[in-house]
mmCIF file of the N, C-alpha and C atoms, coordinates in Angstrom:
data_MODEL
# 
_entry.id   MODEL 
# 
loop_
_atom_site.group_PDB 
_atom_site.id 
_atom_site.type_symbol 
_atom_site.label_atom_id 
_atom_site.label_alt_id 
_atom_site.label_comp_id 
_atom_site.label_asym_id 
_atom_site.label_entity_id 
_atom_site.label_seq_id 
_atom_site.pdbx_PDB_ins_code 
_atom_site.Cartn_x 
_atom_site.Cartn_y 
_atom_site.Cartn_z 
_atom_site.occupancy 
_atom_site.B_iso_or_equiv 
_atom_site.pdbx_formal_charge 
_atom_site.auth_seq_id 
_atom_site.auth_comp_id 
_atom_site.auth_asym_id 
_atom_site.auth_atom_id 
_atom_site.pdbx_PDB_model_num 
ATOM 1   N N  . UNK A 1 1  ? 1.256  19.504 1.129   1.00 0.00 ? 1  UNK A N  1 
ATOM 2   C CA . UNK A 1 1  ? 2.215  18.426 1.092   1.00 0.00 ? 1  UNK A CA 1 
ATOM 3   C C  . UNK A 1 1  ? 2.992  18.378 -0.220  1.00 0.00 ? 1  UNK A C  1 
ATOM 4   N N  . UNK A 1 2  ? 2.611  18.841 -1.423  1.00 0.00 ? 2  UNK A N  1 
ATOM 5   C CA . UNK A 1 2  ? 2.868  19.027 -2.452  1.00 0.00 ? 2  UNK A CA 1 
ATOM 6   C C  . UNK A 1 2  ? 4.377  19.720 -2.595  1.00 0.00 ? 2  UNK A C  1 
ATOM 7   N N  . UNK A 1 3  ? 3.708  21.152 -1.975  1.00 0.00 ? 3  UNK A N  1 
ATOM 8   C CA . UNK A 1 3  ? 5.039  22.051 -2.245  1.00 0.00 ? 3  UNK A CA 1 
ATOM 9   C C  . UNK A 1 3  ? 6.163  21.599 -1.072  1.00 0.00 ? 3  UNK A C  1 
ATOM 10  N N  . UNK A 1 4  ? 5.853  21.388 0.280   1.00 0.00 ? 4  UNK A N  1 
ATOM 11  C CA . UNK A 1 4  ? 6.880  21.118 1.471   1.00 0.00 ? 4  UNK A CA 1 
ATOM 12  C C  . UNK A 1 4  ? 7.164  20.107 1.706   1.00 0.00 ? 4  UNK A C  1 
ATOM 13  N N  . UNK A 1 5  ? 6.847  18.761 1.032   1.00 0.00 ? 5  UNK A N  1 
ATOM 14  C CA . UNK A 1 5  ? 7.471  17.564 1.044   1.00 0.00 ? 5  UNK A CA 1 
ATOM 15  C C  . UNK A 1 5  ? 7.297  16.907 0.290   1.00 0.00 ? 5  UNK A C  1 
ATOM 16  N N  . UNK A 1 6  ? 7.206  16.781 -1.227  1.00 0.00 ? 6  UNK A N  1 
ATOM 17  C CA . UNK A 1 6  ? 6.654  16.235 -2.351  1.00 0.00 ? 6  UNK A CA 1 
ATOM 18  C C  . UNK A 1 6  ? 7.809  16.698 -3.231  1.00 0.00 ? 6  UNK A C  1 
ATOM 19  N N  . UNK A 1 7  ? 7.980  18.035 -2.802  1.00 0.00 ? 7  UNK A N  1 
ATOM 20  C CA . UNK A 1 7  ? 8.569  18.204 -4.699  1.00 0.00 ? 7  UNK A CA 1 
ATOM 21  C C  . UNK A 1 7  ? 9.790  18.599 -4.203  1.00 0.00 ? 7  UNK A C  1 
ATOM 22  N N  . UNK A 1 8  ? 10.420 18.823 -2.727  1.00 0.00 ? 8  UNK A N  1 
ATOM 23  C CA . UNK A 1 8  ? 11.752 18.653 -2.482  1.00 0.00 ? 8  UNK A CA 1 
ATOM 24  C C  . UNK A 1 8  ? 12.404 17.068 -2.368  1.00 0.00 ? 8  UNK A C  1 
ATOM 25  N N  . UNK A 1 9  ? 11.578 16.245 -2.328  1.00 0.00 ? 9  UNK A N  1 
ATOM 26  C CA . UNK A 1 9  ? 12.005 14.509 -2.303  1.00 0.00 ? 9  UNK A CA 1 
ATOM 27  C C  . UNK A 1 9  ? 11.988 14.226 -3.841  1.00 0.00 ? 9  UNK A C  1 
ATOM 28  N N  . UNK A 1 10 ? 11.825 15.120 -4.578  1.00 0.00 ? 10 UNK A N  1 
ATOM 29  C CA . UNK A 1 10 ? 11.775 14.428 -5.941  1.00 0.00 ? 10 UNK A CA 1 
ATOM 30  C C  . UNK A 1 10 ? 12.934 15.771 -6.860  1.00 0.00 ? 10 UNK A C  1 
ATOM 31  N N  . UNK A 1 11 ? 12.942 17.176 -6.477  1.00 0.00 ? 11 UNK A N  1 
ATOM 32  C CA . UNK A 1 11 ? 13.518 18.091 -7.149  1.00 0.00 ? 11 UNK A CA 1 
ATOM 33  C C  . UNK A 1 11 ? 14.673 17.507 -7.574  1.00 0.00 ? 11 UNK A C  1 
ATOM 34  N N  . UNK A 1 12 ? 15.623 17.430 -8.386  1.00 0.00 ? 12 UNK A N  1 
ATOM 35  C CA . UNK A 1 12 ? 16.693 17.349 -8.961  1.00 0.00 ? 12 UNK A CA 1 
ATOM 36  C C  . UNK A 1 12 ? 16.977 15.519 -8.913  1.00 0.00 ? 12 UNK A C  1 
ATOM 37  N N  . UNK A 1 13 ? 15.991 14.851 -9.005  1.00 0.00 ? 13 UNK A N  1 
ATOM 38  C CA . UNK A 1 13 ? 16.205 13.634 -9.357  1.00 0.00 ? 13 UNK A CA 1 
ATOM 39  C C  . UNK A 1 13 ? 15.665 13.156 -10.740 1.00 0.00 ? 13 UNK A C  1 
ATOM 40  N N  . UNK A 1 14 ? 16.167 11.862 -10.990 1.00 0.00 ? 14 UNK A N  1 
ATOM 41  C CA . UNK A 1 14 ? 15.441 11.601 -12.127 1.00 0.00 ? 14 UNK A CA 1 
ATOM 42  C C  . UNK A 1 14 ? 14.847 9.925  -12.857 1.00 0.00 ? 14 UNK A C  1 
ATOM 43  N N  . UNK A 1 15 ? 13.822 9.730  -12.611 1.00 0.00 ? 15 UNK A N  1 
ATOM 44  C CA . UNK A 1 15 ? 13.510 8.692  -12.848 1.00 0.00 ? 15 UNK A CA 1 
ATOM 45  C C  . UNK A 1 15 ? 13.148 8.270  -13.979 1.00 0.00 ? 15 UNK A C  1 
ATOM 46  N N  . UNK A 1 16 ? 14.066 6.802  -14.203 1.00 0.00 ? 16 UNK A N  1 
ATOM 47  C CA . UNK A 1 16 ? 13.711 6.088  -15.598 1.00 0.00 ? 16 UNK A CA 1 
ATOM 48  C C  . UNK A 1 16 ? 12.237 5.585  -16.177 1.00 0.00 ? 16 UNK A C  1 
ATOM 49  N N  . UNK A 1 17 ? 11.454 5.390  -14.899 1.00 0.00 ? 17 UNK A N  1 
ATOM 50  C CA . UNK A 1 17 ? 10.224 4.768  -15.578 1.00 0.00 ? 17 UNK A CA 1 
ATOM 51  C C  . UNK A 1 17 ? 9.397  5.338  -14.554 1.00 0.00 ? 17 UNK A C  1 
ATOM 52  N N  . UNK A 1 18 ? 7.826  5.135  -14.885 1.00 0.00 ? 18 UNK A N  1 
ATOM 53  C CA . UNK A 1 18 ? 6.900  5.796  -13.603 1.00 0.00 ? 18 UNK A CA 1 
ATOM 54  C C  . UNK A 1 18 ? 6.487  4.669  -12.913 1.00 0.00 ? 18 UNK A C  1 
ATOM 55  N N  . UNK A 1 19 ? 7.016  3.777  -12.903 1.00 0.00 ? 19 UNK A N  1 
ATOM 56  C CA . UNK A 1 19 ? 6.486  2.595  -11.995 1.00 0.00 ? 19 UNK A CA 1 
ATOM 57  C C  . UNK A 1 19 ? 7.450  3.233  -10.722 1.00 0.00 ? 19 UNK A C  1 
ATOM 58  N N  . UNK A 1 20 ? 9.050  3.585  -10.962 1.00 0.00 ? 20 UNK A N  1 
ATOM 59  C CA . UNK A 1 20 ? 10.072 4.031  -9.692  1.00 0.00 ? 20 UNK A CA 1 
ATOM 60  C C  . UNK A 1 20 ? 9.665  5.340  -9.409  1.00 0.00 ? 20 UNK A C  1 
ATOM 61  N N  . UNK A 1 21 ? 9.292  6.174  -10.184 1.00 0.00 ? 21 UNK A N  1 
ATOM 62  C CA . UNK A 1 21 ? 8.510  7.184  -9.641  1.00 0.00 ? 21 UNK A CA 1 
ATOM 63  C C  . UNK A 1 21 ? 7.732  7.045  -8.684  1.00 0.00 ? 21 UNK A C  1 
ATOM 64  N N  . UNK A 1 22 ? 6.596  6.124  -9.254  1.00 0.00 ? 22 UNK A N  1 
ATOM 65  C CA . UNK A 1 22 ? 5.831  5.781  -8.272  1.00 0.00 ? 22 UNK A CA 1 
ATOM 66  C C  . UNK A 1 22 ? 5.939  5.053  -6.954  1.00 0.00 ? 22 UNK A C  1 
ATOM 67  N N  . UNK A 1 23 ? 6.748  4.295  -6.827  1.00 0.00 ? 23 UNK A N  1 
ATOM 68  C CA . UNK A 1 23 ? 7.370  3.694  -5.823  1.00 0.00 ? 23 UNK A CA 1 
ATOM 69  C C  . UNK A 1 23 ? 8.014  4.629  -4.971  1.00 0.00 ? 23 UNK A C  1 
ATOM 70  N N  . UNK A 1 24 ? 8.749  5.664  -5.414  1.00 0.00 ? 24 UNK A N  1 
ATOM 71  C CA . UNK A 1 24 ? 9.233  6.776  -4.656  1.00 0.00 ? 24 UNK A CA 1 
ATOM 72  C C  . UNK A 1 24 ? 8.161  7.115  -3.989  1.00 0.00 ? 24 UNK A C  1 
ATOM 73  N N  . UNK A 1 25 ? 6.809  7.649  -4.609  1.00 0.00 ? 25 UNK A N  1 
ATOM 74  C CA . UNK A 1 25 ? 6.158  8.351  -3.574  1.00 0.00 ? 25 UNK A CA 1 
ATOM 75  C C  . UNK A 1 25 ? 5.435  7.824  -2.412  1.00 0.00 ? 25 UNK A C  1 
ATOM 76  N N  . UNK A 1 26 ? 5.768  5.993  -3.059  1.00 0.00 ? 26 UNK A N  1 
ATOM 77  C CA . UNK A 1 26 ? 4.725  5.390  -2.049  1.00 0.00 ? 26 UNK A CA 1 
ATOM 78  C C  . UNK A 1 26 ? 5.760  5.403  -0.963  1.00 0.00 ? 26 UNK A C  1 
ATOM 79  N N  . UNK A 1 27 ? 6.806  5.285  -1.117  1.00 0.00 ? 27 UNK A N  1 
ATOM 80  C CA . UNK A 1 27 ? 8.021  4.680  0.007   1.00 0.00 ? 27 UNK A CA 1 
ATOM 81  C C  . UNK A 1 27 ? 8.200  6.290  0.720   1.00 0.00 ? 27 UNK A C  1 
ATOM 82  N N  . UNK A 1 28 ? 7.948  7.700  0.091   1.00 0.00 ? 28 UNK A N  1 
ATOM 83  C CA . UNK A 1 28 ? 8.233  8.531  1.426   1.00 0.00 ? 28 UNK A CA 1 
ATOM 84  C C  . UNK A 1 28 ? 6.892  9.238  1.898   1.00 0.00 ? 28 UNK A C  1 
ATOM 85  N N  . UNK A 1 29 ? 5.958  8.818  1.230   1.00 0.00 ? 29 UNK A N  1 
ATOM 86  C CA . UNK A 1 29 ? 4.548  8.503  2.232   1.00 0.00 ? 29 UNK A CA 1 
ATOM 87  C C  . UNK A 1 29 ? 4.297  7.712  3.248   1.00 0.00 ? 29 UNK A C  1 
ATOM 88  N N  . UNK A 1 30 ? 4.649  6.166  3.292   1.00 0.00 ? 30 UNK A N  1 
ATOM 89  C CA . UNK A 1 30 ? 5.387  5.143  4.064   1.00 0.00 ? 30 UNK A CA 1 
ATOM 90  C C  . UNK A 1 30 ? 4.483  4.627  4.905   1.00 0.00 ? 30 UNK A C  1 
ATOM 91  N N  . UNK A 1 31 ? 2.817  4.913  4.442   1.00 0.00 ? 31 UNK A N  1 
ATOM 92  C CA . UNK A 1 31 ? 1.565  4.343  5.426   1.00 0.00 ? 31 UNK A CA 1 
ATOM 93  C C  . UNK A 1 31 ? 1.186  3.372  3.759   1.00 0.00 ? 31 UNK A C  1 
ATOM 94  N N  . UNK A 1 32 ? 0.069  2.703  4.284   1.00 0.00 ? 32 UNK A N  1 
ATOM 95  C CA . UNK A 1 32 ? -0.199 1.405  3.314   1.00 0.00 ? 32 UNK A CA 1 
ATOM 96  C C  . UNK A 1 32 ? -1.447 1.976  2.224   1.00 0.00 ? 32 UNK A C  1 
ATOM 97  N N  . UNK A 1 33 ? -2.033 3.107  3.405   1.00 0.00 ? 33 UNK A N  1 
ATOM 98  C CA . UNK A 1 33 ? -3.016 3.888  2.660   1.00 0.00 ? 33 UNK A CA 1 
ATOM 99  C C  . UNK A 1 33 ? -2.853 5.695  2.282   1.00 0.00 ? 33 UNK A C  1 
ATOM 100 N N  . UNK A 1 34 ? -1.768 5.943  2.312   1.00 0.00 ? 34 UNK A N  1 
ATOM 101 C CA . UNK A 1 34 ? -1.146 6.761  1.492   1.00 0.00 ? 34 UNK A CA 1 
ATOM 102 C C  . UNK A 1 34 ? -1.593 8.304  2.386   1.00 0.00 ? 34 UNK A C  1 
ATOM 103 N N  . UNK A 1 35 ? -1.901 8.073  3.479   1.00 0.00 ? 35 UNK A N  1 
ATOM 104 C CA . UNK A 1 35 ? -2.328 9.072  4.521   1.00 0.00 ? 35 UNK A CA 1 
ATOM 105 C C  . UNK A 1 35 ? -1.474 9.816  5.009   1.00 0.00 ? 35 UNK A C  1 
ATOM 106 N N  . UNK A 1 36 ? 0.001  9.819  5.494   1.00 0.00 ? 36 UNK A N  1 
ATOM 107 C CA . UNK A 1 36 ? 0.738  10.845 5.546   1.00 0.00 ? 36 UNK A CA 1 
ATOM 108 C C  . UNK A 1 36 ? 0.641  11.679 4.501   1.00 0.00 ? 36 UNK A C  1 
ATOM 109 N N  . UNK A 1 37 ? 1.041  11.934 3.038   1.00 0.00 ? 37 UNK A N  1 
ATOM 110 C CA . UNK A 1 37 ? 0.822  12.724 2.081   1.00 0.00 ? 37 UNK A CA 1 
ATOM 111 C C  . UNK A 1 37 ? -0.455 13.293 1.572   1.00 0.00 ? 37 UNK A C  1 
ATOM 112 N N  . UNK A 1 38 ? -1.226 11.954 1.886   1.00 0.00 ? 38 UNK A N  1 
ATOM 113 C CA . UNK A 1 38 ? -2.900 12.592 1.252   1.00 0.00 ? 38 UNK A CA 1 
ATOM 114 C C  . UNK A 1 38 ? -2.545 11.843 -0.308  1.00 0.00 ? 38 UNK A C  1 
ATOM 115 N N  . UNK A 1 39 ? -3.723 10.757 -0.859  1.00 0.00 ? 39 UNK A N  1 
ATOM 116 C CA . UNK A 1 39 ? -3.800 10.471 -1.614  1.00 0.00 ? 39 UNK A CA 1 
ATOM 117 C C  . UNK A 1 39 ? -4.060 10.739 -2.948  1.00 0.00 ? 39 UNK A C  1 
ATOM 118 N N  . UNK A 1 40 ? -4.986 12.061 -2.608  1.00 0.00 ? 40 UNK A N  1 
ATOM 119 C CA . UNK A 1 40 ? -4.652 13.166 -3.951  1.00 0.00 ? 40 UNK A CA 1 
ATOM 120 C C  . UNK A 1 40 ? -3.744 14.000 -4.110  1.00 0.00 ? 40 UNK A C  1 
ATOM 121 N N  . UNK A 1 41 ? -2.680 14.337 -3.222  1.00 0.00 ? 41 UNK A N  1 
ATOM 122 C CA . UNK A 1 41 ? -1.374 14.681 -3.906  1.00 0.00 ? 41 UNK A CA 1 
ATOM 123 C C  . UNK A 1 41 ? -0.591 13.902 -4.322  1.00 0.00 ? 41 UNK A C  1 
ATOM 124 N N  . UNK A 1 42 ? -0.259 12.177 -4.048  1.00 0.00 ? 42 UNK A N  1 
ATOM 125 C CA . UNK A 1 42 ? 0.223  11.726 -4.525  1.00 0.00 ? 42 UNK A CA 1 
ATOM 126 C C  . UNK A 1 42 ? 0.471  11.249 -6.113  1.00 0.00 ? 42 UNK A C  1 
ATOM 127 N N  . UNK A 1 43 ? -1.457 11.287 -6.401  1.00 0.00 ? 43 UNK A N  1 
ATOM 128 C CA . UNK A 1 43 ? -2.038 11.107 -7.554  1.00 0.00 ? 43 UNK A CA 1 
ATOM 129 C C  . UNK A 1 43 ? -1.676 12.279 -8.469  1.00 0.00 ? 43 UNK A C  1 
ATOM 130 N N  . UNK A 1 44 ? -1.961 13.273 -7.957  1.00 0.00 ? 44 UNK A N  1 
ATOM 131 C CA . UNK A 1 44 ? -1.826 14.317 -8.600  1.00 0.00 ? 44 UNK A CA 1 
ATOM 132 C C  . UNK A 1 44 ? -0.251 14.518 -9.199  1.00 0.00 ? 44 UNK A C  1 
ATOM 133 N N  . UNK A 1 45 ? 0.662  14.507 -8.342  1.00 0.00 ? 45 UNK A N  1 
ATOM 134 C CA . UNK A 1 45 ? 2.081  14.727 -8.762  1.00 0.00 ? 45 UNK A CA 1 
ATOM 135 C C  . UNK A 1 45 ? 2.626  13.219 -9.473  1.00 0.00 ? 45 UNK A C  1 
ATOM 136 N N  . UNK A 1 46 ? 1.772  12.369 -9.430  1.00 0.00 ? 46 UNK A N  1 
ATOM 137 C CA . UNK A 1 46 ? 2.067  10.762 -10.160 1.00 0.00 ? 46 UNK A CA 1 
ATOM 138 C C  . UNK A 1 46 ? 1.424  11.530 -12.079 1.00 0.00 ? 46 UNK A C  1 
ATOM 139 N N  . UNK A 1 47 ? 0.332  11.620 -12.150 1.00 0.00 ? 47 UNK A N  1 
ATOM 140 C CA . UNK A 1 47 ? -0.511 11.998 -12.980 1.00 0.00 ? 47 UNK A CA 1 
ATOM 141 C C  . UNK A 1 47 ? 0.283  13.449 -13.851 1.00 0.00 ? 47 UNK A C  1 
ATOM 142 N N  . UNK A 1 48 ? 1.171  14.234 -13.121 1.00 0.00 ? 48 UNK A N  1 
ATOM 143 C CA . UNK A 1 48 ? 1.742  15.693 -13.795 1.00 0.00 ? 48 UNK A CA 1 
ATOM 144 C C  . UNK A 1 48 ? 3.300  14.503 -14.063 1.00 0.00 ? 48 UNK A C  1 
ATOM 145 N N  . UNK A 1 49 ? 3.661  13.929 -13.434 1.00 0.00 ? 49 UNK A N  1 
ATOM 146 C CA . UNK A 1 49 ? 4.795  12.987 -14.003 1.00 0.00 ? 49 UNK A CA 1 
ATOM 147 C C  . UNK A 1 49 ? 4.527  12.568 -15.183 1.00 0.00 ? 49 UNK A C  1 
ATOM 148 N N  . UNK A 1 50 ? 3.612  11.774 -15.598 1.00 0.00 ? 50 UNK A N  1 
ATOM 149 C CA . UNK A 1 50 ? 3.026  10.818 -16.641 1.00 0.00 ? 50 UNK A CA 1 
ATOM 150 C C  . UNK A 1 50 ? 3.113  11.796 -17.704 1.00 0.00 ? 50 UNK A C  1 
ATOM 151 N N  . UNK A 1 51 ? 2.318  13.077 -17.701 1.00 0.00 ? 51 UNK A N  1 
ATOM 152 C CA . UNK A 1 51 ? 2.385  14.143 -18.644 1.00 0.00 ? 51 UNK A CA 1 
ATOM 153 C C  . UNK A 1 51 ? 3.904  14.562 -18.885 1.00 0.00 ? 51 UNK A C  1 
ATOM 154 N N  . UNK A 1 52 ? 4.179  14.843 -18.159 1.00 0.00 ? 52 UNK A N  1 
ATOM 155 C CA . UNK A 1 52 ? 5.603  15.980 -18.744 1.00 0.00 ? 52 UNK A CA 1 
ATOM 156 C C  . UNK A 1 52 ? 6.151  14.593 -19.224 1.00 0.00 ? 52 UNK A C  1 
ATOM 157 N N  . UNK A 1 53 ? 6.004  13.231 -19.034 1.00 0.00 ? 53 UNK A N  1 
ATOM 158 C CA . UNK A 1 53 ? 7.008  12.389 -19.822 1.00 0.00 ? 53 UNK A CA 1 
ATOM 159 C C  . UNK A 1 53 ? 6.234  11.906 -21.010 1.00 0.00 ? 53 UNK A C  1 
ATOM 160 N N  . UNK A 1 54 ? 5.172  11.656 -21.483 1.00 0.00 ? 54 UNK A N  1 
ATOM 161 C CA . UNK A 1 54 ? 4.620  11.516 -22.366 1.00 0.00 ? 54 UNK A CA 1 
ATOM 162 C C  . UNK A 1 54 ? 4.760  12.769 -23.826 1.00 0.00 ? 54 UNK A C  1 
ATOM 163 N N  . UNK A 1 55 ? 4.847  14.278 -22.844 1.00 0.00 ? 55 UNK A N  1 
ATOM 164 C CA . UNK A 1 55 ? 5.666  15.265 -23.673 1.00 0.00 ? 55 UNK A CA 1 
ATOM 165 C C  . UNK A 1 55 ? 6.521  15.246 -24.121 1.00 0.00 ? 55 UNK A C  1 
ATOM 166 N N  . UNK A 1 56 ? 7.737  14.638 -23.155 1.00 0.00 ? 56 UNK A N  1 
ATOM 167 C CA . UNK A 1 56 ? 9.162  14.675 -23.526 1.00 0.00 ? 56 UNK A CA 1 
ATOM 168 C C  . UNK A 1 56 ? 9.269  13.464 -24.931 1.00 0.00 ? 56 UNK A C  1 
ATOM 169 N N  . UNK A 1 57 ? 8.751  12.588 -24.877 1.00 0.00 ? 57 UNK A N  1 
ATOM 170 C CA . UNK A 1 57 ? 8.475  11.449 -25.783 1.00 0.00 ? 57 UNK A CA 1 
ATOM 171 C C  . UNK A 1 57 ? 7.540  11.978 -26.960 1.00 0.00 ? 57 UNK A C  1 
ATOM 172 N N  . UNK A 1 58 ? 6.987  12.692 -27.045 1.00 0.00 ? 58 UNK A N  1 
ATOM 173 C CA . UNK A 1 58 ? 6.075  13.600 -28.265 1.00 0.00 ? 58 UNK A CA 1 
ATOM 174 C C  . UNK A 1 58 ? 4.715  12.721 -28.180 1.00 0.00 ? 58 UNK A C  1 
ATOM 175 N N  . UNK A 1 59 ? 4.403  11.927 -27.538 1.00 0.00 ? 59 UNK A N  1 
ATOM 176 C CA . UNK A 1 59 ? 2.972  11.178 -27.885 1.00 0.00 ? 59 UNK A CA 1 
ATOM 177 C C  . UNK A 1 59 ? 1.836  11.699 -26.617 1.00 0.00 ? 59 UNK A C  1 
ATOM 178 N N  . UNK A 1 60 ? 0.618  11.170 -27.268 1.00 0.00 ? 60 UNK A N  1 
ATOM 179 C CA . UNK A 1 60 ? -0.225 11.577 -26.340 1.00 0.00 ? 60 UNK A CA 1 
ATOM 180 C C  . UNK A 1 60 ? -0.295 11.202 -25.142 1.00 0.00 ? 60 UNK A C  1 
ATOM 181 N N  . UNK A 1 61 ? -1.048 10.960 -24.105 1.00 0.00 ? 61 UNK A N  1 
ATOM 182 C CA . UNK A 1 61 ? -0.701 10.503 -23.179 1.00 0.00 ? 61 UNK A CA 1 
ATOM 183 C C  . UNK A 1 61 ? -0.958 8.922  -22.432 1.00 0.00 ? 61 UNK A C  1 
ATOM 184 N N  . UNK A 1 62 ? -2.317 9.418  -23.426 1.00 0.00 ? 62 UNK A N  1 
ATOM 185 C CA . UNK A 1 62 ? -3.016 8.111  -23.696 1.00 0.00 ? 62 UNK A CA 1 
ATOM 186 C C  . UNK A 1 62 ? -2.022 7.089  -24.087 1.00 0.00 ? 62 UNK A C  1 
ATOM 187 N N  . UNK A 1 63 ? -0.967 7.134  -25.245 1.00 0.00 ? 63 UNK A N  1 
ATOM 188 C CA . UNK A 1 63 ? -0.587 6.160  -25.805 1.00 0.00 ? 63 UNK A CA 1 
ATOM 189 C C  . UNK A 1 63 ? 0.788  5.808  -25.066 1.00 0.00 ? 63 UNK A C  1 
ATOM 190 N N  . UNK A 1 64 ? 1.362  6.792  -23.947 1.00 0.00 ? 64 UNK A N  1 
ATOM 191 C CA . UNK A 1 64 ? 2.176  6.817  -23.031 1.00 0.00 ? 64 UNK A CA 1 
ATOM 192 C C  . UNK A 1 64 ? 2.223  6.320  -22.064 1.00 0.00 ? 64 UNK A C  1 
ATOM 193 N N  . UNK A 1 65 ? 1.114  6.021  -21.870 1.00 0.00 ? 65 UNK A N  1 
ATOM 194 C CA . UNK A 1 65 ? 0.677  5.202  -20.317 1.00 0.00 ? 65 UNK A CA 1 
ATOM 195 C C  . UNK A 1 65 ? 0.391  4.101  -20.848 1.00 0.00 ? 65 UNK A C  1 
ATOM 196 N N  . UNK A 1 66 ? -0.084 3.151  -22.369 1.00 0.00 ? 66 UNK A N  1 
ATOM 197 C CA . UNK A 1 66 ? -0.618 2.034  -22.614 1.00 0.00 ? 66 UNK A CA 1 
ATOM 198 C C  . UNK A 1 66 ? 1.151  1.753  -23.310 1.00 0.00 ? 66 UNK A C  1 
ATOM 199 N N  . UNK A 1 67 ? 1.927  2.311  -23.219 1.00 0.00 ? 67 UNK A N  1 
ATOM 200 C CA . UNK A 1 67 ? 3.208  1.248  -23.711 1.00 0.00 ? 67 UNK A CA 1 
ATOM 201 C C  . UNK A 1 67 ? 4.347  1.390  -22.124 1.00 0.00 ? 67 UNK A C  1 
ATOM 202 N N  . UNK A 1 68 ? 3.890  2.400  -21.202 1.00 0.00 ? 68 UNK A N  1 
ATOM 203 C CA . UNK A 1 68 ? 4.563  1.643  -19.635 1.00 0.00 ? 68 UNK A CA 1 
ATOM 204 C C  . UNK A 1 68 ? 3.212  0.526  -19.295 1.00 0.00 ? 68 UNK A C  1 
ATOM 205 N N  . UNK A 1 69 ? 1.838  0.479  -19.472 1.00 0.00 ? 69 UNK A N  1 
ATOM 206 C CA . UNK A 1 69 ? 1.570  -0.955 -18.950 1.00 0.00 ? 69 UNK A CA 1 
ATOM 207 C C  . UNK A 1 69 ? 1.136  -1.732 -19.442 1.00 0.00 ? 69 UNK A C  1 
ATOM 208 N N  . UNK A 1 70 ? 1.783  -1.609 -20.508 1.00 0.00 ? 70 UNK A N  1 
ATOM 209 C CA . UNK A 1 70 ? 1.353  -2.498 -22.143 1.00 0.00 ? 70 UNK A CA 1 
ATOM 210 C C  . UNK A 1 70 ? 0.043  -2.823 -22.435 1.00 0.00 ? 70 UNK A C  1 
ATOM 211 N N  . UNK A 1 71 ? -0.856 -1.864 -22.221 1.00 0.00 ? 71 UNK A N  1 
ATOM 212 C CA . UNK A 1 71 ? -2.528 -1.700 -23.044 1.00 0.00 ? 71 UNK A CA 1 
ATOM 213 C C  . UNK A 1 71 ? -2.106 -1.539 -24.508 1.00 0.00 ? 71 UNK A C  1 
ATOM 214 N N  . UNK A 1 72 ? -3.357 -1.577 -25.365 1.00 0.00 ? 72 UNK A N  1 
ATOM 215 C CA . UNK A 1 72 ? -3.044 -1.209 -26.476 1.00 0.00 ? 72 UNK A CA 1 
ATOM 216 C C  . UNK A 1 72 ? -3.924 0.674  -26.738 1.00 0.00 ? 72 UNK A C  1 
ATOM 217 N N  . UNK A 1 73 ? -3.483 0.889  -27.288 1.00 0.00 ? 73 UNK A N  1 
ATOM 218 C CA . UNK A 1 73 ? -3.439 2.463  -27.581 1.00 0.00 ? 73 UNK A CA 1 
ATOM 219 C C  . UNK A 1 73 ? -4.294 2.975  -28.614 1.00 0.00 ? 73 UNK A C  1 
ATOM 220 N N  . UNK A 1 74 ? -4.747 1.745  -29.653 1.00 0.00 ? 74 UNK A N  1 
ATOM 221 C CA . UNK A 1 74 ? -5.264 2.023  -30.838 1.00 0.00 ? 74 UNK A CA 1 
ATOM 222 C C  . UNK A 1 74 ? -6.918 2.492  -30.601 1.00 0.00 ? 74 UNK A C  1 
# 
């Protein structure tokens, strides 16, 4: 599901925050329990999002994910 309907619904787009990311994948999965896609690909391609943007931003990831859901990092 990854390669044949995951990463052509997302290829050449670009999202401002991972909350709309995430919302993307829930909305073209489109069951309540995430069963068309399979819940570990969703996770999985949610989780490789978080990284490559926590890269692009230079911080760890840890401290990338606690300032989108405002944890503290320290």
């Amino acid at each position: 599901n990854v390669k044949e309907k995951i990463a052509p619904a997302i290829t050449g787009r670009e999202f401002a925050k991972q909350t709309l990311f995430d919302d993307h994948l829930r909305q073209l999965d489109g069951t309540d329990n995430k069963s068309k896609l399979g819940a570990n690909a969703i996770l999985a391609v949610s989780m490789a999002f978080a990284r490559a943007r926590s890269k692009a931003e230079g911080l760890p990831l840890f401290r990338s994910l606690a300032q989108i859901y405002g944890g503290n990092a320290n």
